[in-house]
C-alpha positions, 0 to 999 in steps of 0.5 A, a space after each residue: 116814259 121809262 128813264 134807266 128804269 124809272 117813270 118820268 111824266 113828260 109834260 113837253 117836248 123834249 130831246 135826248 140832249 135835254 134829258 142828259 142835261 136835265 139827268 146831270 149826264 155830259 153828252 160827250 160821256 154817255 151813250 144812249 138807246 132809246 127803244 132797244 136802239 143805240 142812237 148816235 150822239 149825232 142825234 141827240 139834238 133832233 130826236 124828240 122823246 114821248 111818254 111812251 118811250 124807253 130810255 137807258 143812259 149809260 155814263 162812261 166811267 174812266 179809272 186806271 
């Protein structure tokens, strides 16, 4: 699988919200497109993640 453009072997199943933790990432502080399609954080939970998928995680910034 493909995360923000590096190659990351997956050798269980695993969530979206797995990755953000595993990424270091809060969930409440990221948006995520899998595949070319923004998945609400509402299904971070249940959407199951394969090696063949594409994934960007994109962290909010806040400044001033």
């Amino acid at each position: 699988m493909k995360v923000n453009g590096e190659h990351l072997e997956l050798v269980s199943p695993m969530t979206i919200e797995v990755l953000i933790l595993k990424k270091g990432y809060r969930q409440d502080r990221v948006a995520v497109e899998l595949n070319g399609r923004i998945v609400p954080r509402s299904e971070y939970g249940v959407v199951l993640l394969s090696n063949s998928d594409s994934v960007e995680i994109v962290g909010f910034v806040g400044g001033g």
